[in-house]
C-alpha positions in Angstrom: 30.2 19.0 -28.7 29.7 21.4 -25.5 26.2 20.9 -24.3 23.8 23.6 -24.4 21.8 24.4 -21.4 18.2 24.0 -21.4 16.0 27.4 -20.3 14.4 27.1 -17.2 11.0 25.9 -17.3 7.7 28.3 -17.9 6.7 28.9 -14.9 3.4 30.1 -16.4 3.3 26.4 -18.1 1.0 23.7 -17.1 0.8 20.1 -16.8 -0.4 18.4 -19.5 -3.5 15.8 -18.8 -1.0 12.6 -18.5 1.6 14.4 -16.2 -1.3 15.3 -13.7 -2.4 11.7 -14.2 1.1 10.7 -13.1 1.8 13.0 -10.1 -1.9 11.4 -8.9 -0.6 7.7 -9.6 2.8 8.4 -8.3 1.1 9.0 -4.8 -0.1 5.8 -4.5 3.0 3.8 -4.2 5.7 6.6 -4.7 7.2 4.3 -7.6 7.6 5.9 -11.1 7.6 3.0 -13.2 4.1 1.5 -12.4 2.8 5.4 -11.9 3.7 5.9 -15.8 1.6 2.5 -16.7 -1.4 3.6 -14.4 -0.8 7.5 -16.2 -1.4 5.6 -19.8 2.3 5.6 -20.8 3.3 2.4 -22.9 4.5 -0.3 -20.8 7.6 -1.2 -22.6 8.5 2.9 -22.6 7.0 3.3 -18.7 10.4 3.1 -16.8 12.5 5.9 -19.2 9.2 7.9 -19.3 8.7 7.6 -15.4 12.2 8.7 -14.5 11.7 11.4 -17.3 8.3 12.6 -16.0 8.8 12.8 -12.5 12.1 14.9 -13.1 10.0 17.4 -14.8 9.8 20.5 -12.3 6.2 21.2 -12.7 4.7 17.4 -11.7 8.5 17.6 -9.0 5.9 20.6 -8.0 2.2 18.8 -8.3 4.1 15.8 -6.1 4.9 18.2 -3.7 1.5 20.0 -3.7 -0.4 16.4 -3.2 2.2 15.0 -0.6 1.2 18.2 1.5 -1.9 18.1 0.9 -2.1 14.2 2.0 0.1 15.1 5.8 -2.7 18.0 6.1 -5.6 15.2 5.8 -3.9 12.8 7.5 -2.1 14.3 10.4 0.9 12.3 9.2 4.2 14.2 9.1 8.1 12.9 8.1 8.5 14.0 12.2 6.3 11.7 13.1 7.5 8.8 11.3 10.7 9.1 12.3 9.7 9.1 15.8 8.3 6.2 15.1 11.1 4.6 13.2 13.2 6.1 16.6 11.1 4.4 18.9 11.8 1.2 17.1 15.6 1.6 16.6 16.3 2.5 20.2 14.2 0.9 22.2 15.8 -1.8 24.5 14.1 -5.0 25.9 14.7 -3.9 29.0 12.4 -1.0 28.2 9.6 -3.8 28.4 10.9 -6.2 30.3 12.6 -6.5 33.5 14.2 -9.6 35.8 13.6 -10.0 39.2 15.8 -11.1 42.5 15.5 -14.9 41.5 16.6 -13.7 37.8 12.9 -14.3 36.7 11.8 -12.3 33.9 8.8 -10.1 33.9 6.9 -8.4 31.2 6.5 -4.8 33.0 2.7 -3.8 33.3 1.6 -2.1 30.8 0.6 1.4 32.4 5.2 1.6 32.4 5.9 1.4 29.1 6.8 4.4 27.6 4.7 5.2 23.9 8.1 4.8 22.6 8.2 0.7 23.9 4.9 0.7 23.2 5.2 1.3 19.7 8.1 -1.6 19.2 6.4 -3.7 20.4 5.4 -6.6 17.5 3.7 -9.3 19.0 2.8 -10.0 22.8 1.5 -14.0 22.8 0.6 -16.3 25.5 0.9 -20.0 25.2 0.4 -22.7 28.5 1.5 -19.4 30.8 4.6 -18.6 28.7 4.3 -15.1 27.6 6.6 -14.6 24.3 7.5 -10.6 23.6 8.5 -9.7 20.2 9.6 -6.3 19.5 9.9 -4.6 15.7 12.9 -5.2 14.1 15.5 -3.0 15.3 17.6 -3.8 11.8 15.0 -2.5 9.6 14.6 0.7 11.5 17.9 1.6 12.5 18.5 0.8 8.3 16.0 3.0 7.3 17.2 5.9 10.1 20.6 5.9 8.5 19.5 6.1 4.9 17.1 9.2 6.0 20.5 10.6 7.7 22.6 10.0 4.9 24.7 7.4 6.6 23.8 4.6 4.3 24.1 5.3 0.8 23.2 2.3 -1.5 23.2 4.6 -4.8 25.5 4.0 -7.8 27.2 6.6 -10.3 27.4 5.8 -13.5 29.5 7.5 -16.0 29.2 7.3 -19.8 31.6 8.2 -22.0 31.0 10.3 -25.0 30.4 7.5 -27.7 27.6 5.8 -24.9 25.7 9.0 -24.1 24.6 9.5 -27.8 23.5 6.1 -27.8 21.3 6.6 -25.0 20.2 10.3 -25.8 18.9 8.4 -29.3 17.3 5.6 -27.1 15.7 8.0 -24.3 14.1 9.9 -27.8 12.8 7.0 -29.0 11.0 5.7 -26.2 9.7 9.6 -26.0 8.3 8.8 -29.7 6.6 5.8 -28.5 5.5 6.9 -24.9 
């Protein structure tokens, strides 16, 4: 059975009350599952709807609308985050500290660091004159760089045959029904 192609979406069309509701929730925590639950979906249908819902061009569109709206207010751009998440990847301890003659180490003053050591810095603690320097971890950020650059891809395919994707086209309609 070839399958037909769905028309493109109206674009005179409108979001219905519950899809609005779920662009809105979906901003909160940018997870579809618990935005379908806050939107009023069932809970046992939320996940199917969710993933349903948010691949729906017109809330793809209201997400989009509110996630620009929300830099605008905030200042806060995917530039500046990933300078951030830079500044954490790539900065070196020797960016805040240095060693002396005697091979002493020094935490540099402050008024040297760069914004860039600045910002990866974690934790600067003083205990009986021993100052303890703990910087962001440089793991986590350089992780989440390479995901953002496509190096790091942690997605799986899935293929269904024939027989399988009826069985789940029946499923996905009846958690539809019951959403």
């Amino acid at each position: 059975m070839a399958n037909a192609k769905k028309p493109p979406p109206d674009r005179n069309a409108s979001l219905t009350d519950k899809q609005r509701a779920f662009a809105e929730e979906y901003m909160l925590d940018l997870n579809m599952t618990k935005a379908a639950e806050r939107a009023g979906y069932k809970k046992g249908s939320a996940r199917c709807i969710g993933q349903k819902t948010f691949a729906n061009p017109l809330v793809q569109a209201e997400i989009q609308k509110n996630m620009a709206a929300r830099s605008g207010r905030t200042n806060v751009s995917a530039d500046l985050v990933l300078r951030e998440i830079g500044a954490i990847a790539f900065t070196t301890i020797s960016d805040v500290l240095e060693w002396d003659e005697d091979g002493k180490i020094l935490l540099k003053p402050s008024q040297d660091l760069s914004d860039g050591a600045l910002s990866a810095i974690k934790r600067v603690t003083k205990n009986k004159g021993e100052i303890r320097v703990e910087l962001h971890s440089k793991e986590a950020a350089l992780n989440l760089l390479m995901r953002h650059l496509g190096l790091l891809n942690d997605k799986v395919e899935v293929t269904v045959s024939e027989g399988h994707a009826e069985q789940l086209k029946s499923a996905w309609k009846k958690a539809e029904e019951s959403g």
